[in-house]
Each structure stands twice: as C-alpha cells, then as structure tokens.
C-alpha positions as CSV (number, residue, x, y, z in Angstrom):
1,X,142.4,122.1,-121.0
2,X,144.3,121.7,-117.9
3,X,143.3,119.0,-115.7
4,X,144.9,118.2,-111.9
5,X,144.6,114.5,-111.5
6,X,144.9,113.4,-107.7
7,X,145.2,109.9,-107.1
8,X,147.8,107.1,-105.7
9,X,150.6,105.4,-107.4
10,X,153.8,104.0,-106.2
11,X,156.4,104.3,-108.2
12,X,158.6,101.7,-106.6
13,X,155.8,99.1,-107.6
14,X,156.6,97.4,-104.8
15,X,152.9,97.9,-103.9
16,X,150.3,97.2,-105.9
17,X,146.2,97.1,-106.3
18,X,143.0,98.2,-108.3
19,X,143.5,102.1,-107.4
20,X,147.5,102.5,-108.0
21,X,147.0,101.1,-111.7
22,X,143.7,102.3,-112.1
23,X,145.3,106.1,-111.7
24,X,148.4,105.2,-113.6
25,X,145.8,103.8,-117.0
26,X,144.2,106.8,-116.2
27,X,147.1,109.3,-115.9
28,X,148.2,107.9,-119.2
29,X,145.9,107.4,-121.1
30,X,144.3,111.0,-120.3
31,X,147.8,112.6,-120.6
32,X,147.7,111.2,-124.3
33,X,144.7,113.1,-125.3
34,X,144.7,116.3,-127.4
35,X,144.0,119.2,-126.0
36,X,144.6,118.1,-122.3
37,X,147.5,119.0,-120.3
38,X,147.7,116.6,-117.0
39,X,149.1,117.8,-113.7
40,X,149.3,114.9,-111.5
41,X,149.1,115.1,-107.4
42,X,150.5,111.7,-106.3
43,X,149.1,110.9,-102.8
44,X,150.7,108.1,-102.0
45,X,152.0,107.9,-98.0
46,X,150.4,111.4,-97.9
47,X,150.8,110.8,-94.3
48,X,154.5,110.9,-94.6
49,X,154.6,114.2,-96.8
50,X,151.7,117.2,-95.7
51,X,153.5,119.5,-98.6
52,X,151.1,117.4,-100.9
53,X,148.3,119.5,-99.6
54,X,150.1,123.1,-100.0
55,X,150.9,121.4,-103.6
56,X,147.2,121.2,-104.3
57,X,146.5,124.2,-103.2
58,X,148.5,125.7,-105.5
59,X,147.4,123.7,-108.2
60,X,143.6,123.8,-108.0
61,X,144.0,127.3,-109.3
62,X,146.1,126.8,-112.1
63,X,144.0,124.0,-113.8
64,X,140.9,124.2,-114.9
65,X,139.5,121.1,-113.5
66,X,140.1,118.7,-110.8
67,X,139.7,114.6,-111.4
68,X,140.1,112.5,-108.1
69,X,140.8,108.9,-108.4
70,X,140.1,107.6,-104.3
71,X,138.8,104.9,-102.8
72,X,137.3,104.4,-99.4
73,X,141.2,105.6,-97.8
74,X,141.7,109.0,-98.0
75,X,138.6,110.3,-99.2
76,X,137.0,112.6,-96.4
77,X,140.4,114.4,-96.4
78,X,140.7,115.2,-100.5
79,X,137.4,116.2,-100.4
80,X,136.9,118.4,-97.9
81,X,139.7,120.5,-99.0
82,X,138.3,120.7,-102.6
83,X,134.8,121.7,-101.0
84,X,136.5,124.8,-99.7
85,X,138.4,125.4,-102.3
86,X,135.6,125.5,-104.4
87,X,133.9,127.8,-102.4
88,X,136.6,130.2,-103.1
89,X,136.7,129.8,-107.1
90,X,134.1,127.1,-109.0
91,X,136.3,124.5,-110.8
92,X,135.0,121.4,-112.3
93,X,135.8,118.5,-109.8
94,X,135.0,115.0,-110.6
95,X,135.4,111.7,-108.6
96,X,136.6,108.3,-110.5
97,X,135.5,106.0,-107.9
98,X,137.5,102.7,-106.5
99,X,136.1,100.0,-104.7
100,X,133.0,99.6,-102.6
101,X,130.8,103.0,-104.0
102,X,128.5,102.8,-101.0
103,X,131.1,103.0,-98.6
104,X,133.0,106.3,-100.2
105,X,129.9,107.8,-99.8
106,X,129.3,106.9,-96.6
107,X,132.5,109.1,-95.7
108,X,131.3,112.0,-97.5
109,X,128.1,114.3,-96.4
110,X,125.5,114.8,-98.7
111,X,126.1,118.0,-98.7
112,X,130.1,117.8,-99.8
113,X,129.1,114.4,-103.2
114,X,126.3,116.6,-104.0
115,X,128.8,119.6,-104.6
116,X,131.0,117.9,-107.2
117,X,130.1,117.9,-110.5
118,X,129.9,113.9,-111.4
119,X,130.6,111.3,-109.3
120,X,132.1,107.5,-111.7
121,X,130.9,104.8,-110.6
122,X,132.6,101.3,-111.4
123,X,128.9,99.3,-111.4
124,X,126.7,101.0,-113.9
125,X,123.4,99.5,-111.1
126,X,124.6,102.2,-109.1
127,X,124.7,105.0,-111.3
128,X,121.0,104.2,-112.0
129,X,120.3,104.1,-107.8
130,X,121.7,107.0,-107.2
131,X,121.1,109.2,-110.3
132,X,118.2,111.2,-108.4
133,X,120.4,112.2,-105.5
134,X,123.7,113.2,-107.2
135,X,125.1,113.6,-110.6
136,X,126.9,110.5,-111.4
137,X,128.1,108.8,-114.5
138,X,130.0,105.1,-115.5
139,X,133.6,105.0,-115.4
140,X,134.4,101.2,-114.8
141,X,137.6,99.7,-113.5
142,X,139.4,99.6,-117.3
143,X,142.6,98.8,-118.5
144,X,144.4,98.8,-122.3
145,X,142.3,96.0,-123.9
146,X,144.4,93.7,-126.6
147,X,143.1,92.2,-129.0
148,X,143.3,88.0,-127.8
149,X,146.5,86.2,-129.5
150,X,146.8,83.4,-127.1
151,X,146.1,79.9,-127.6
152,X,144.0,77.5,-124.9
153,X,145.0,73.9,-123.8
154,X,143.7,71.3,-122.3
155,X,145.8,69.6,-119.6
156,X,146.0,66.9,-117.0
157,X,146.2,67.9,-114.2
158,X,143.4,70.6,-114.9
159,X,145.7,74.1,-114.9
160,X,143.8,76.7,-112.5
161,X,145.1,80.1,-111.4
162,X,144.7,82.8,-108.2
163,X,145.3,86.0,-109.5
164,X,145.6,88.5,-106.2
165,X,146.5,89.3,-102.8
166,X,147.4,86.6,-100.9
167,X,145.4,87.3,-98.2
168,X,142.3,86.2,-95.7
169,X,139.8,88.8,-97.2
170,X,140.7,87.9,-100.6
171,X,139.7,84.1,-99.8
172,X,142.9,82.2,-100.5
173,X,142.7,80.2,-97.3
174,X,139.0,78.5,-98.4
175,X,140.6,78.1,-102.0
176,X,143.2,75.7,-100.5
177,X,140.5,74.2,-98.1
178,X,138.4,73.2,-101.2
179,X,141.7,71.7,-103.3
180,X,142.7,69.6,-100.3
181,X,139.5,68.1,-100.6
182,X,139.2,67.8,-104.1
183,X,143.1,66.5,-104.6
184,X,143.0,64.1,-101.5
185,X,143.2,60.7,-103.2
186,X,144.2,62.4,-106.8
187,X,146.1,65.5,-108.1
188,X,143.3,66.7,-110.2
189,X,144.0,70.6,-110.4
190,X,147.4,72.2,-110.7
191,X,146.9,75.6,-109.1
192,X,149.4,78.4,-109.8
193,X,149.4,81.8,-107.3
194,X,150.0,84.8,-108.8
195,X,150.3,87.9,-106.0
196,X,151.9,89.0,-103.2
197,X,151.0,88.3,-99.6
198,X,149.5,91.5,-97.7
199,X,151.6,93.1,-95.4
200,X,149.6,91.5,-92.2
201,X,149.3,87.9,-94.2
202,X,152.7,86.4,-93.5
203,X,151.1,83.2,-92.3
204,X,149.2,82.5,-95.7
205,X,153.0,81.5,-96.6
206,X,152.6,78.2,-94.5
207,X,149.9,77.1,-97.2
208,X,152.5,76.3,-100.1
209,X,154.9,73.9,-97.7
210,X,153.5,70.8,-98.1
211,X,151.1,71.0,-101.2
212,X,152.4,69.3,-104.1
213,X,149.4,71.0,-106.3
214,X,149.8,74.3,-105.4
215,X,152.9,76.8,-106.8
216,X,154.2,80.5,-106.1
217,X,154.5,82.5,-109.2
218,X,155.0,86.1,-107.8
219,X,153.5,88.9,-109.8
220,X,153.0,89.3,-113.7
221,X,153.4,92.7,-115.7
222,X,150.6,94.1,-117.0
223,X,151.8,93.6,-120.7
224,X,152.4,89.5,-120.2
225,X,149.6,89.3,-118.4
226,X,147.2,87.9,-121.4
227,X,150.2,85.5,-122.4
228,X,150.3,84.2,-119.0
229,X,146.6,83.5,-118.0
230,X,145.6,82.2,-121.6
231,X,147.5,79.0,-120.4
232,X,144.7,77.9,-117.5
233,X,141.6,76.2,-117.7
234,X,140.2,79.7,-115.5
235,X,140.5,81.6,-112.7
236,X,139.3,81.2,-109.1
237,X,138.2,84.5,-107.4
238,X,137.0,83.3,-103.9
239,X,137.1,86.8,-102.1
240,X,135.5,87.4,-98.8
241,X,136.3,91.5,-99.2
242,X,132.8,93.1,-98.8
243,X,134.3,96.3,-100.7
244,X,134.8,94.4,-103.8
245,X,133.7,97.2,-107.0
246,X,135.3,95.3,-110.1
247,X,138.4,93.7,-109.7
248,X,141.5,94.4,-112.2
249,X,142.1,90.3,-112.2
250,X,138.9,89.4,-113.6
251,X,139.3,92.3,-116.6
252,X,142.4,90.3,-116.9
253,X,140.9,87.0,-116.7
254,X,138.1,87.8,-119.4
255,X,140.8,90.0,-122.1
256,X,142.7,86.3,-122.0
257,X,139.6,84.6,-122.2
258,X,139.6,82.9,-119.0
259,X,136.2,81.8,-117.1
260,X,136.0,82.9,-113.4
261,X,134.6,80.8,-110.1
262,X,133.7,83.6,-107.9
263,X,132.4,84.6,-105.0
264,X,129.1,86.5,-104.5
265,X,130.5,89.1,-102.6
266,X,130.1,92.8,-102.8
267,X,129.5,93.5,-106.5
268,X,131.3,90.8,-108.2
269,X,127.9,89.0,-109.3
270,X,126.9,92.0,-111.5
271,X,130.6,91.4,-113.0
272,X,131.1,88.0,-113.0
273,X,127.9,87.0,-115.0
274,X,127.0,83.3,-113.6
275,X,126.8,80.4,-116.0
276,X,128.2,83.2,-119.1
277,X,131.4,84.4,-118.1
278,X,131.9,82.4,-114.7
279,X,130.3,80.3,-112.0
280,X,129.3,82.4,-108.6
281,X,129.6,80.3,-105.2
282,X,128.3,81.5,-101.6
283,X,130.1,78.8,-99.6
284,X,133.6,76.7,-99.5
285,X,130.9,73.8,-100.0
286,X,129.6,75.5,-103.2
287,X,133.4,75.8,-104.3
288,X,133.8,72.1,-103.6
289,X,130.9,71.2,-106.0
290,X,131.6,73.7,-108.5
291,X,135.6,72.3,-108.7
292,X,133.8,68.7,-108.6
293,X,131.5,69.5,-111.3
294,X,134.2,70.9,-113.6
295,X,136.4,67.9,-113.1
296,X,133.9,65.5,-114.4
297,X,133.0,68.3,-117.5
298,X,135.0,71.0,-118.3
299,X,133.3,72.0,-120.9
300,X,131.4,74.2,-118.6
301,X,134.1,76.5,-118.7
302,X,135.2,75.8,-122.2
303,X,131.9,76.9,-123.8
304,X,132.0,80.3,-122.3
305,X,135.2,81.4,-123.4
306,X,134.6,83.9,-125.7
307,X,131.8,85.3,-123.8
308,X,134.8,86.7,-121.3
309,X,136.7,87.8,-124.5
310,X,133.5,89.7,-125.0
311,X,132.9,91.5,-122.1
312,X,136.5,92.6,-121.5
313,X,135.7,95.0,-124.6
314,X,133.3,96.4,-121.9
315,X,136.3,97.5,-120.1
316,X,138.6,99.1,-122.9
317,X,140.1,102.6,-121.3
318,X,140.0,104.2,-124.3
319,X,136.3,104.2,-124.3
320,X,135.8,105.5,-121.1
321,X,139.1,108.0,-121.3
322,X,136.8,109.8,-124.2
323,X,133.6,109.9,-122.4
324,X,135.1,111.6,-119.4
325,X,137.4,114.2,-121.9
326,X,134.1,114.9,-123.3
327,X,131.8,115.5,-119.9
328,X,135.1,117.9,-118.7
329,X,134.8,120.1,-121.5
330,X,131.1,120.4,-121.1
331,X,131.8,121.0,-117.4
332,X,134.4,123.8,-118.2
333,X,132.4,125.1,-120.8
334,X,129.3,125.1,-118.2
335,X,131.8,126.6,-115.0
336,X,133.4,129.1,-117.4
C-alpha cells in the first residue's frame, strides 16, 4: 500500500507543538509498518513554497491513499484541492484531526467532510456526536508509551512543573498570579518551566526576574521526558486556549505518572478526569484553593498516581497506528 501523508513538521525543531510531533509519531510509526510505503508532503511555511501544491498533485495519483494530519490552519486549502482531485480519480482520503474538532469543521462545508472517507477525532465524545452526519473514527493525540521506570519523591519545597508554551492563551500569567499568593509569606512550591515563549509572548519573560520560586528550564526531548517529569509532585495545566483537543504535555504528564491541575477549557475535562487523574479549576481563585489544599495534603495527588500511569496506555501509537492501517486497507479494498 502506498500512502501520501500530508502534514507539518519542522525539521529545524526550532518550532514545536501538538501537530508537528503528532505527524512526525505518525510518519514513523506508519512508515514502520509492513506492507506500507509512506510518501510524506511536509507543509510547513507552505506559504513560503507553492511547489508543495504541484508536489501533491503529482503525488495523489501515485499513492493509493491520502492521510492528512491538520489542524484548524491550513485546512480549507488541503482540502479543497483533495475534493477536486478526487473528483477526477476516487482515492481513499482520511483526516487525523488536531486541536479543537469543531472548529476544523467549521472551515470545511458539509459537502467537502462528508466527501472524505473517515474523519479521527482526538475526543472519542465527538466521534459519538457526529457519527450520524459523517464517517468518523478515534485517533487520539498519542505518542510512544514506555513502560514507567522513574522513581517519585517527596520534597520541601513542594516540586511543581509547566510543561508548554509560555504564553497568555496557555495560562502561564494566572499560574504565577496564584504562586505569588500562595508563596507570599513562605516558599511553598518550587515551580520549574519547561517551554518556549510564543513568538508574540516576549513580555511573559518579565515573570522569571524577580521570583525566587520560579525557574527556566527550556525544552525536554521527547525520549527524557518521563525521566524529567517523574521528579515533580504534578503538573499545572492552566490554559485559557478554547481550541484545546488533548494536549501532548498531559500524555506526558500521565506516561510519568504525574497528576494534572487543569483548566476546564475546551476538552481538557473529558481528558483530565477530575479527582482521578487531576483536579479541574474554572478560575485563578479555584487554582488558589486547589494549590492551598494540596499544600496542607498532598496526598490528593499522591493517591492518583497510577491512575495517570493508567490512562497514558490509552494513548500508546502503536494501537492506534494499527487501527488506522487496518480501516486503509478496507478503504482501498472498498475504492479499488
């Protein structure tokens, strides 16, 4: 089988988010299948480089199917072009879907999502809302799972972590609002930022000046990752991003057994299961309580650590990489 996989990495890595490493798990791990033979399309600054599009055109007839890893960005453009070119010759076309499902199909007509053959959602709720309107199937946000070989311990002061952008949508600013208050007359939590600050986010920078809780880590490779985050007491998620499918830190968070305080925003409360694998807030007061409440017990989070150890098995690739190689050949099978 020959599959063309579109989707968006940078190879520099100087940029990075849920749908560059989502298409480079799922370029790999695809590409290491038998019988599959993976053509890859990299759209990444498309705008800089309109030969991508005579490239596809080519390629959509010398592959049998089409997979299309997009979110929101870039979607009515991909698709429209693969509606026409369907027209011409019927090729199985699939969409992995990033981010905020609602919104990517808000850019597309009804006419062009029900065309394609399956549309992957990353909540499984929504695959069950929309299953009488289009074809659509459960292809979570999923990364390599390995098996846990860290070790957790206590400290004093309490060891937290931000895992992400460093950025207004993501939250960070409230996170420091609620630590100020927390750590005014004691340093209680320790907090350690791993990221990178968003292009337009230069002046979250003025946060770690005069903080004697607060630390800049830089970014983690994917294969230390477990290592690194086993060392915290858990993860605070405090995103404002309305978009939010299922974020690549939490998988993280819950493969190194790490409890998450998270926002209820977008879908994160169907992934961050309140009270099992987390705590959910809906304000920076509810933060302030939550941080208050696990400094007086933090057993709270202790108790649920192997919950998160649990459900990061629901987000093993290597699942989900067989369930789509099996609907593609059903598809060809079907289109042929």
């Amino acid at each position: 089988m020959k599959v063309m996989l579109i989707g968006s990495v940078d190879l520099s890595r100087k940029k990075i988010g849920g749908q560059y490493e989502k298409t480079r798990f799922v370029y790999n791990f695809l590409k290491a299948e038998k019988g599959i033979d993976v053509y890859f399309c990299n759209m990444f600054d498309i705008g800089k480089n309109f030969r991508l599009f005579i490239v596809i055109l080519k390629e959509y007839f010398h592959n049998d199917c089409v997979v299309v890893i997009t979110s929101v960005r870039g979607t009515r453009v991909i698709s429209m072009l693969l509606y026409l070119l369907r027209k011409a010759k019927k090729k199985a076309i699939v969409y992995l879907i990033v981010g905020n499902q609602l919104e990517l199909l808000r850019s597309l007509s009804n006419k062009i999502a029900g065309e394609m053959d399956k549309l992957y959602f990353e909540v499984s709720s929504m695959q069950n809302e929309l299953n009488d309107k289009y074809n659509v199937g459960y292809f979570p946000n999923c990364k390599d799972i390995q098996p846990f070989r860290g070790e957790h311990l206590a400290t004093d002061p309490i060891r937290i972590c931000y895992y992400s952008e460093i950025s207004y949508r993501k939250g960070f600013d409230r996170l420091i609002r609620a630590l100020d208050t927390v750590n005014k007359d004691r340093k209680n939590y320790e907090l350690d930022v791993f990221g990178f600050f968003a292009d337009d986010e230069s002046d979250m920078k003025k946060y770690f000046e005069s903080r004697n809780y607060l630390n800049f880590k830089g970014t983690v490779k994917r294969e230390e990752s477990q290592g690194v985050l086993s060392q915290y007491s858990f993860m605070v998620f405090p995103s404002r991003h309305k978009l939010e499918g299922v974020p690549g830190a939490i998988i993280d968070a819950y493969e190194a057994g790490l409890p998450v305080i998270c926002s209820d925003v977008g879908f994160l409360s169907q992934i961050v299961k309140d009270k099992e694998t987390g705590y959910l807030f809906h304000s920076e007061d509810e933060l302030i309580n939550l941080l208050v409440k696990t400094l007086s017990n933090l057993g709270i989070v202790e108790n649920i650590r192997q919950n998160c150890l649990k459900e990061a098995e629901k987000y093993d690739i290597k699942q989900s990489i067989k369930i789509l190689h099996s609907d593609l050949d059903a598809m060809i099978g079907t289109d042929g």
